[in-house]
N, C-alpha and C positions, 0 to 999 in steps of 0.2 A: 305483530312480528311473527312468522312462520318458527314453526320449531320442526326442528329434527330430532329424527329417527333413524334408531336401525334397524336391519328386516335381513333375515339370512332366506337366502330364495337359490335353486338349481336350477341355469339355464335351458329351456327346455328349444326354444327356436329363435334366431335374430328375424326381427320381421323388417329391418334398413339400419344399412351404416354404411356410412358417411367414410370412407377410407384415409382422408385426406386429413380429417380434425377432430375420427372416433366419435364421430356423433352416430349413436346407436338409442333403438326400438328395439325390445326385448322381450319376449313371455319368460317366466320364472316362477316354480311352482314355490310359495311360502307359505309356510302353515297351515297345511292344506289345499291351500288354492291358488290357481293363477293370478299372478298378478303380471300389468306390464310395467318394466322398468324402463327410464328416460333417460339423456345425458352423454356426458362424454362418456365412452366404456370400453375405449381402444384395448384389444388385446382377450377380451372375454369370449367367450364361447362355447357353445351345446354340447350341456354335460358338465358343464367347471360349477363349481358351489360357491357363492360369494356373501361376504357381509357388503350390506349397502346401508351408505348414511345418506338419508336425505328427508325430504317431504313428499307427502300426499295432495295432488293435485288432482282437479276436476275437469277435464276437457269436455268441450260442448258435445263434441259428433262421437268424441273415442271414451270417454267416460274416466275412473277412476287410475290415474296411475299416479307412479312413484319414482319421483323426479330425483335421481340422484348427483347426490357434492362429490360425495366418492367412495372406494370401493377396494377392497381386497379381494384375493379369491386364493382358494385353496382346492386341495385334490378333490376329483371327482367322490361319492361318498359310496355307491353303489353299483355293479358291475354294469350294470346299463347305462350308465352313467358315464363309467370309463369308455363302454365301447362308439355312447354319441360323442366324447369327447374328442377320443383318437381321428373318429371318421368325421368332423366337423370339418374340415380342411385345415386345420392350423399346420396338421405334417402332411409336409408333402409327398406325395405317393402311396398316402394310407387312405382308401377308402372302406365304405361297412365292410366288404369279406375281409379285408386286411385286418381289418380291426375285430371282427370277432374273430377270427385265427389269433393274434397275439389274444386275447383275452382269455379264447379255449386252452390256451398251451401254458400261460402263466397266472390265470383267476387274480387272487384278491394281490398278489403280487405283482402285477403289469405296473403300476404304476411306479414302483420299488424299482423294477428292473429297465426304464424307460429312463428314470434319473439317476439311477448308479452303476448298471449291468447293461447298456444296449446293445454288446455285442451278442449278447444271448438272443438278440431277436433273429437269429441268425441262423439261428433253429425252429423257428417258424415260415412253412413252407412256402416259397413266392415272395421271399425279402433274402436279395442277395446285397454282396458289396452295395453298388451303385444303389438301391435303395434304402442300406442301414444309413448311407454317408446322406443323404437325402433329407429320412426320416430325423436322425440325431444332431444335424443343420438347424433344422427348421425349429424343432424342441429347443436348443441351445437357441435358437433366439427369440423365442416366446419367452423363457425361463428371463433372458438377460432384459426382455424389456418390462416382464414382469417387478424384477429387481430392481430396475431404474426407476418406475411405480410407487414403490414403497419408500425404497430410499427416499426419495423425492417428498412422499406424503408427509413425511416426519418434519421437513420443510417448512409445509403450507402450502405446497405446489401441487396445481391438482391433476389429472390425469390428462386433461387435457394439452394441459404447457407441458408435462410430463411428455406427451407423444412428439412435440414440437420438438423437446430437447433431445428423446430418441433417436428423432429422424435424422438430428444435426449432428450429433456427436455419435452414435450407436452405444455400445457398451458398453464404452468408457465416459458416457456424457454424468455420470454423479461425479468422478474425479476431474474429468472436464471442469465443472460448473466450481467444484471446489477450490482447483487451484486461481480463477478471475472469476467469481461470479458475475462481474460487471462484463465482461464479453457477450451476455446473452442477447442485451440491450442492441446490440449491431448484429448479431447471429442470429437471431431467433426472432420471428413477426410477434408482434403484442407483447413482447416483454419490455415494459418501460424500467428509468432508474426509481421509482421507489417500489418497485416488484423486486426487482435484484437485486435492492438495499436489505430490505427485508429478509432476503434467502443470504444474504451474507452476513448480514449481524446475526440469523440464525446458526450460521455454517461456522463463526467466532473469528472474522473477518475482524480483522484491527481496524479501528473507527478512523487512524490517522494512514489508513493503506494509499499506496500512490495512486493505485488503481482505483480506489474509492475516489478520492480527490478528484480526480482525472475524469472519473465520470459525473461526479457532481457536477463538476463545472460545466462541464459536456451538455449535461441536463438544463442547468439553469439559463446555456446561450442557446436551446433549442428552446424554452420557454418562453424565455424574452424572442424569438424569432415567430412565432407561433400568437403571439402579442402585432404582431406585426413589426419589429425593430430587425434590423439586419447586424447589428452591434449592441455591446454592451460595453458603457466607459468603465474602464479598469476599475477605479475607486468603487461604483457599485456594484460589481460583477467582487470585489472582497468582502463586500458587506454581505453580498445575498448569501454566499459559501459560507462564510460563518455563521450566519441565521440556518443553514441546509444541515450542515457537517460539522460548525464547530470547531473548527481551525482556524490557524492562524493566516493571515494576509501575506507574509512570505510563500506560504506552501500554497496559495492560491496560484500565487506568480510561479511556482517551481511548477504546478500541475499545467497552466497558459502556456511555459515555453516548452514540457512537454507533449501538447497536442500541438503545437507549432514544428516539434519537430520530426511528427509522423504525420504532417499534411489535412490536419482535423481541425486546425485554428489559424486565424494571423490577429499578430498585435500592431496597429498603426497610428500614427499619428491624425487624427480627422479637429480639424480646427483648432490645432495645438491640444488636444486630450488624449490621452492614452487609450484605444479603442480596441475592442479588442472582438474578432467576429468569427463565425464557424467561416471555415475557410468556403463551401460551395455561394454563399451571401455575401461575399466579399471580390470573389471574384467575378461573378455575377453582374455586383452592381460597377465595376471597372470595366466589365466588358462591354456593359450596357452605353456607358460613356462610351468609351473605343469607339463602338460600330455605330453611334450615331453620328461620332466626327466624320467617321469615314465614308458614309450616307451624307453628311453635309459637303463635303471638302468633291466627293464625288458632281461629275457633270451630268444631269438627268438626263435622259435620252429625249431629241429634239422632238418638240411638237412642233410641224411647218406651217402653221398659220396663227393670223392673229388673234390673243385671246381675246377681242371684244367680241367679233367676228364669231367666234366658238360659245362664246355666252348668249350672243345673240341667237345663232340656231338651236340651243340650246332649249331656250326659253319659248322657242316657236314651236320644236317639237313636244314638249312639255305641258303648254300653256302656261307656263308661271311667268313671272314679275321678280326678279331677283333687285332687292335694294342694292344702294353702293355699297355698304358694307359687305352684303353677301357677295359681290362678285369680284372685292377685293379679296377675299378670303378664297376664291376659286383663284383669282388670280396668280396670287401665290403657292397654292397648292400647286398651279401647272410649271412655276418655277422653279421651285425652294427642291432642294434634297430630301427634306424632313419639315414638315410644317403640320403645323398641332392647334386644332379648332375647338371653343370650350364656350360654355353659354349654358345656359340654364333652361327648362321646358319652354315652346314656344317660341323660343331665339331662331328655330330655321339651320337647324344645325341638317335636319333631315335631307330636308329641301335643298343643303348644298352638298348633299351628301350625294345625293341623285344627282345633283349636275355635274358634277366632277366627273362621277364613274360614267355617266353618261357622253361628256366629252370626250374623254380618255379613250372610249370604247370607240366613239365613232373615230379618232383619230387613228384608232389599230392597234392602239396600244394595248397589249393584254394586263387586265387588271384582278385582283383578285381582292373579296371584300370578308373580312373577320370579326370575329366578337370573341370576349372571353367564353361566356355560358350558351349554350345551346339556345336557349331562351332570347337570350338578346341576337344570336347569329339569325335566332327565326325571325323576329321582330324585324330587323332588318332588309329583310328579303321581303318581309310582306309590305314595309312601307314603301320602299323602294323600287322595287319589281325586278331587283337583280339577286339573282342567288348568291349568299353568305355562310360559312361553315364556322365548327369553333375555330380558334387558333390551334390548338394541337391537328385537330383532324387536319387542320391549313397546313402545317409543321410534319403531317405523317408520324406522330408519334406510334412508340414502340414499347413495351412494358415493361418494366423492371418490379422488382418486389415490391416498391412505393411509388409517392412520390418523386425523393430526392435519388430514387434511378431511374426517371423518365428518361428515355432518349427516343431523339426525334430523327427521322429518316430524311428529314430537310435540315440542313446544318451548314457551316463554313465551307464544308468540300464539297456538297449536293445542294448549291441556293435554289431557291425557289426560282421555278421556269416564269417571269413574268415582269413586267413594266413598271408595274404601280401597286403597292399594298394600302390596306383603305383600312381602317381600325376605328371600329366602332366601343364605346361604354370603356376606353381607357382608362376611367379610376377603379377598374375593378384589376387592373394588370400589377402583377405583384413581381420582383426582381428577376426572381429564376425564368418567368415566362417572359421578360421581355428580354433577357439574352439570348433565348432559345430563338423569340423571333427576329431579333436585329440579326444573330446570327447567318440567319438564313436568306437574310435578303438582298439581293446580287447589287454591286455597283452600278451606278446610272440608275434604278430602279427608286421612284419617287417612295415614302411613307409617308402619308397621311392620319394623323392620329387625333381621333374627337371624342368628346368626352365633357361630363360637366366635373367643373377643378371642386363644387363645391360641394359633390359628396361624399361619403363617408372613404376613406382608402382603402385599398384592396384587403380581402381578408388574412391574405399570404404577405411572408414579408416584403419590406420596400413600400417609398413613397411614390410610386415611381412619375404619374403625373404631376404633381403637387412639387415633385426635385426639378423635373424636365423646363415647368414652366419658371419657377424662382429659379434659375439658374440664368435665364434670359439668354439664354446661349444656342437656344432654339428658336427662330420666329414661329410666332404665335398667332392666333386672330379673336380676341374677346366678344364674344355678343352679349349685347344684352340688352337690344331694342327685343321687344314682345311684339308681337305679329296681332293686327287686329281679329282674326279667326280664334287665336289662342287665348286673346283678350277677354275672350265670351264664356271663356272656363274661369273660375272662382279658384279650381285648383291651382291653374297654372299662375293667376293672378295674385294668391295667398301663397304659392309656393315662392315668388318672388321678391313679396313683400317678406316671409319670414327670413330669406337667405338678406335682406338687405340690413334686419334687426328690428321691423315693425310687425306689428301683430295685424293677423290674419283679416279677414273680414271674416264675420260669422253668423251664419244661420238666414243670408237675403236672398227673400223672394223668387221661386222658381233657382237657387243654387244648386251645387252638385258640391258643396264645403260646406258641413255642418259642427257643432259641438253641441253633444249632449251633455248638459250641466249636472254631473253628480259630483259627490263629496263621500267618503271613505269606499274604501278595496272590496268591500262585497257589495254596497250599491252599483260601481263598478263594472263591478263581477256580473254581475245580474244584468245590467245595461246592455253590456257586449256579446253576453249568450243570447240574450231575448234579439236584438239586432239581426246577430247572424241566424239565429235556428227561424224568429217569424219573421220582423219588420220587413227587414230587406228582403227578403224572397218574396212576400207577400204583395208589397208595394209598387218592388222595382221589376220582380218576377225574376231576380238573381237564383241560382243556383249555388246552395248553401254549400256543396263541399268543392265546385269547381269555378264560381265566378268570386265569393266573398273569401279574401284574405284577411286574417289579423296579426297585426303585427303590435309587438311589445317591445320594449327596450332591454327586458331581461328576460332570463331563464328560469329564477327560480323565485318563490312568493307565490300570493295569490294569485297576482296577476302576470307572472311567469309564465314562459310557453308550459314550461312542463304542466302546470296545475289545470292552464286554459283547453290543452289536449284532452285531457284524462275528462275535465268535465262535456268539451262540448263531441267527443267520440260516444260518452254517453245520451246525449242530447240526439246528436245529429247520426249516429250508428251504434245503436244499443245492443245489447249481448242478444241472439236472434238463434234457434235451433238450424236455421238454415244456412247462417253465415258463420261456418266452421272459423275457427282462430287459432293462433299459437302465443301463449307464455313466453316472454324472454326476459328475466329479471325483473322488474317491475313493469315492465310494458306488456298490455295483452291486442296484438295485432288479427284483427278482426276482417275478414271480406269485408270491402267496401269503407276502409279507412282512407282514408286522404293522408300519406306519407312523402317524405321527401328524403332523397341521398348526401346522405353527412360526407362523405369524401370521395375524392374519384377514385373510379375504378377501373380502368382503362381496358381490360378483360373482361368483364362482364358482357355475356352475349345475349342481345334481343333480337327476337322477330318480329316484323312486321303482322299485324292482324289483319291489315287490307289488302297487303299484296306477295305475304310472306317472306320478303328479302329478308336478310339477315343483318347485322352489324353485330360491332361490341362498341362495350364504353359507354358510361352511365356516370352525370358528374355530381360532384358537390352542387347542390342546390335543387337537383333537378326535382320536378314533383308529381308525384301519378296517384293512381288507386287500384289498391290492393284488388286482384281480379282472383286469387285460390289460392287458400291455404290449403294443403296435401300432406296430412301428416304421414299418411305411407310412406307418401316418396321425401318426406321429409325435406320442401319447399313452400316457398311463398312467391308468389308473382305479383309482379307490381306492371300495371301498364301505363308506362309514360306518353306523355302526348295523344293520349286515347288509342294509339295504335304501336308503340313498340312495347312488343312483353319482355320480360325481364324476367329470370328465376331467381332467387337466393336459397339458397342452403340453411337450415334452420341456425347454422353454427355463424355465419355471417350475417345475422339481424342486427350487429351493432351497428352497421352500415346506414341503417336507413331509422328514421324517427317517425312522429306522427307531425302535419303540418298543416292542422285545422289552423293553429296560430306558430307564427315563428319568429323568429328576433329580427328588427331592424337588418343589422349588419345580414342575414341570411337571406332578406329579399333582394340585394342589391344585382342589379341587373334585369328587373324579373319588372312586369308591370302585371297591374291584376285589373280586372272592370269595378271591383269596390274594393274597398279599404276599412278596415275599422282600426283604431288604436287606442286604444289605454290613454290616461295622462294623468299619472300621479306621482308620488311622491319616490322616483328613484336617486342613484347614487347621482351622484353629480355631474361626473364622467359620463354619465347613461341619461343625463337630460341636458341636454345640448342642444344648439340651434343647428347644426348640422345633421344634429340625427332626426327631429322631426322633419325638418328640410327633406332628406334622405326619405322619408319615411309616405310623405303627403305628396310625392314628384312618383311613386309607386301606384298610387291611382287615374284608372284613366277617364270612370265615369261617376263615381262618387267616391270621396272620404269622408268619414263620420267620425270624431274625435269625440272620447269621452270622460270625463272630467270637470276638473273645477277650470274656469278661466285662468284664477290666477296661478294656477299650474301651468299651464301652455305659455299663460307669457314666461311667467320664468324660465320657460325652456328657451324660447326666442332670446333670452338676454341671457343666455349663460352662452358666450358665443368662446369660448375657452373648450380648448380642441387640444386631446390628449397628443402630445408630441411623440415623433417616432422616432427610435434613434436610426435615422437612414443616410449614408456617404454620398448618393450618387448626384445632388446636387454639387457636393464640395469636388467631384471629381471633374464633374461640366465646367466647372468654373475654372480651371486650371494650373497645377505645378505639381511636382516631383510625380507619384506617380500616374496623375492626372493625364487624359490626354488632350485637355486644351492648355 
């Protein structure tokens, strides 16, 4: 465990800061000697004296500094002090001769007559009006933010959230925060509800406040939404507030119909239960019904010739052989408003993917083809030979402060210019993004949505494949003839047999499906490091941090991504004098780590390395290697796809993790050339036949499962699949506010 310190030190120079989140690099002379300070340290500067609480850390390329938690500061101590304080730029209009002129004229009293007297500066030559009003502006709100600081620190709030609250509130942000502390939670980025609960039961916030309630519950239907449910049934949405907050079940229900009646909740009836949902998940998943009725009920725009006739050329340009099932499933794609194709690896889901958009095109019809993830929109493109974008990029999205204020510049009023939308890796489409894109897609214009039903459901909420097709109110086309080509893979062959509820084949002759037979977490442990860091790269000639993925069912334990990072970052990219790094709470992000992006970021701007173009927008999942750590400029770059760079701000590393190993649910979309996986003794929920399913449909030239056998079949037979609480089936199906 780190211990803290405190260290009083006199700003001597800021060497970077971060204006935006007060992430500041600082010299500071203590105790005789320079040292450099780290940290949030919005508001300090050359010449101010400060106490600093923090630790002593070791950088590889920058050497000893001292990472501070937080900090007070007080008057300059010594007239040199005073004069680099003044002329630091904190007032405006003072530079060095202004500032030794007030020094010459008032010595060890400047700072006296700066905070109680500044019309006396008045009498220092070259400061009239317009520069006293200037000067004693800029003071009065250094002074006021300073004050918000400390106030704040008494808290637990650190300088950082402190700048945040600043920014939002100004002067008045400690009375701000005191009369609702819970308003931070929707005002302020990174203040969650148990941050504000904390600063409120600090601040003697009444435990039964409306506004505590009202946020509790707030929190617990963004929990449960973040689980993947779009609802939560009344009965346990009172259970959980009392397990949270400790209230009673009436004031749950008085807290439900006041966010009901500022537009932040709805309560409805879903299958006769009292449901009760954040209101953007609720109408979402209504709209989502809506516009697929109105896409069905719609007349597609004519294709003038016969579809056998269209298959037939098809196949001749192509060279393939389409079976009757596949060309039943084209079939009605060319008919259907909405029609939805799902089968499992080697079903030819591809193959009819390519002849659709292939028909379509050569009929005139302008088609356009999407994916959720960047990764799978590439995938796409490469099998196919047709260019693929994500769906946002498809959508034109636009930025808001999060997610939940995405807006897309393709909507109801500006639908998409086009004939046919083609949707590939559909189980990864979560509620909000499938109203974004029904919304936008014009009447008469076909959708095509593919997708295999049986893997794991989007990360975001909503069921949204899995409602579409149990609703039966969508025609469909099931495959699940296996194609003799696909038949030759072991993967695809044990990928089908596990989704049927029979265990794999294992370890025959010339396979690309193996299990490595161990028994307890650190033989384990050992198997899967020695795999990825020699066997496989040695054997197959993979590339250990860009061709082998491992994937786990969990996050934390021994065989958790977290523990499996830390170890094989050691392994596979060990601390090096040459590969500078950066500290961020317990992670140390090293040149040359293999990382990957926890949420989107829609702003986030890359360059191309081959051809310098520009973009923005860097999503969840995506995954690169760390190419410079810059503690000057106080940056890390990450290069995605081997050629777009990315910068981050040292203050937004929470963004991005390490991804030598990463969770099931986190590859989904993503294919790799090897695969390794763990198999042992997880929670229940986390060994399921869907999720190894999920997990061995991820490799496309070898998986290596490592474990006991009779660990894997128990995964095969735990075929019990965590329920989601999602509507948008019950709205496909039809009445009150249903629109079939």
């Amino acid at each position: 465990m780190v211990t803290e310190e405190q260290i009083h030190g006199t700003i001597r120079s800021i060497v970077f800061r971060n204006d935006s989140n007060g992430y500041t690099i600082a010299k500071a002379s203590s105790g005789g000697k320079t040292v450099t300070v780290v940290g949030s340290l919005p508001g300090i500067a050359v010449g101010g004296s400060c106490e600093f609480i923090g630790s002593w850390v070791v950088h590889p390329k920058y050497g000893e500094q001292f990472a501070v938690s937080s900090y007070t500061e007080s008057e300059p101590e010594t007239t040199d002090d005073v004069i680099s304080f003044l002329s630091s730029g904190i007032l405006r209009g003072v530079g060095l001769k202004t500032a030794k002129a007030i020094v010459d004229k008032f010595g060890d009293e400047t700072m006296d007559v700066l905070e109680n007297h500044p019309r006396r500066l008045l009498l220092v030559e070259g400061i009239g009006e317009k520069k006293l009003k200037d000067i004693t502006a800029s003071y009065e709100e250094r002074k006021d933010f300073a004050k918000v600081v400390l106030a704040f620190s008494a808290y637990g709030i650190s300088p950082a959230a402190a700048l945040k609250l600043y920014q939002e509130y100004g002067a008045s942000a400690t009375e701000a925060v005191k009369e609702n502390p819970y308003r931070m939670i929707d005002e302020v980025s990174g203040i969650g509800f148990r941050t504000a609960d904390g600063i409120a039961m600090r601040m003697g916030v009444a435990s039964d406040s409306a506004y505590r309630i009202q946020s509790g519950v707030e929190y617990i239907l963004s929990r449960y939404a973040s689980d993947g449910n779009t609802y939560i049934p009344l009965t346990e949405l009172k259970e959980r507030t009392v397990e949270l907050l400790d209230v009673s079940g009436d004031q749950t229900e008085d807290a439900v119909f006041a966010l009901e009646m500022i537009g932040k909740a709805d309560k409805k009836k879903i299958n006769g239960t009292d449901a009760v949902f954040l209101s953007r998940f609720y109408m979402a998943e209504l709209a989502s019904a809506t516009n697929l009725k109105r896409l069905m009920d719609a007349e597609p725009k004519a294709i003038l010739a016969d579809a056998d006739s269209l298959i037939r050329d098809t196949e001749e340009r192509s060279g393939i052989t389409l079976s009757e099932k596949q060309k039943d499933a084209v079939k009605n794609s060319l008919r259907c408003g909405v029609f939805v194709i799902t089968g499992g690896p080697g079903t030819g889901k591809t193959t009819i993917i390519k002849s659709i958009i292939d028909i379509l095109t050569h009929c005139g019809l302008e088609t356009v083809i999407a994916a959720p993830t960047g990764r799978a929109a590439k995938r796409i493109t490469e099998t196919t030979g047709y260019g693929a974008s994500t769906i946002h990029r498809l959508l034109e999205y636009t930025y808001g402060e999060d997610d939940e204020n995405l807006a897309f510049g393709r909507n109801a009023e500006n639908t998409l210019e086009c004939d046919a939308v083609v949707i590939d890796e559909a189980s990864m489409i979560d509620v909000i993004l499938m109203k974004a894109l029904t919304d936008a897609i014009p009447l008469g214009a076909r959708l095509i949505i593919v997708g295999d039903a049986d893997q794991l459901p989007s990360v975001g909420a909503g069921n949204v494949l899995h409602d579409v097709l149990h609703s039966e109110r969508i025609p469909c086309s099931k495959l699940t003839d296996v194609f003799r080509q696909a038949e030759e893979s072991m993967i695809v062959v044990n990928a089908h047999r596990i989704n049927r509820g029979d265990y794999p084949y294992i370890n025959e002759a010339d396979s690309d499906f193996f299990l490595l037979r161990r028994t307890g977490e650190q033989s384990i442990l050992d198997a899967v490091t020695e795999l990825c860091a020699e066997r496989l790269p040695l054997h197959y000639g993979f590339n250990a941090k860009k061709d082998i993925q491992i994937l786990t069912p969990v996050r934390k334990g021994a065989l958790g991504c977290l523990n499996l990072n830390r170890i094989l970052q050691h392994i596979l990219n060990p601390p090096d004098p040459l590969n500078a790094e950066k500290t961020f709470g317990e992670r140390i992000f090293r040149e040359g780590d293999r990382v990957m992006q926890t949420k989107n970021n829609y702003t986030l701007k890359w360059v191309s390395t081959k051809d310098f173009s520009e973009g923005e927008g860097v999503f969840n999942g995506d995954m690169g290697l760390i190419s410079e750590v810059n503690e000057d400029k106080g940056i890390l770059a990450v290069l995605y796809e081997d050629v777009k760079r990315a910068e981050y701000s040292f203050a937004d590393l929470d963004q991005v993790e390490h991804a030598y190993a990463v969770t099931v649910h986190k590859s989904q979309g993503s294919e790799f050339p090897a695969v390794i996986m763990p198999v042992f003794a997880a929670p229940p929920m986390l060994s399921t036949r869907n999720l190894i399913y999920t997990a061995v449909t991820r490799g496309k030239r070898l998986v290596v499962l490592v474990g006991s056998e009779d660990r894997l079949h128990a995964m095969v037979d735990n075929n019990s699949q965590h329920e989601r609480y999602s509507a948008m089936q019950y709205f496909l199906t039809g009445s009150g506010d249903r629109p079939w």
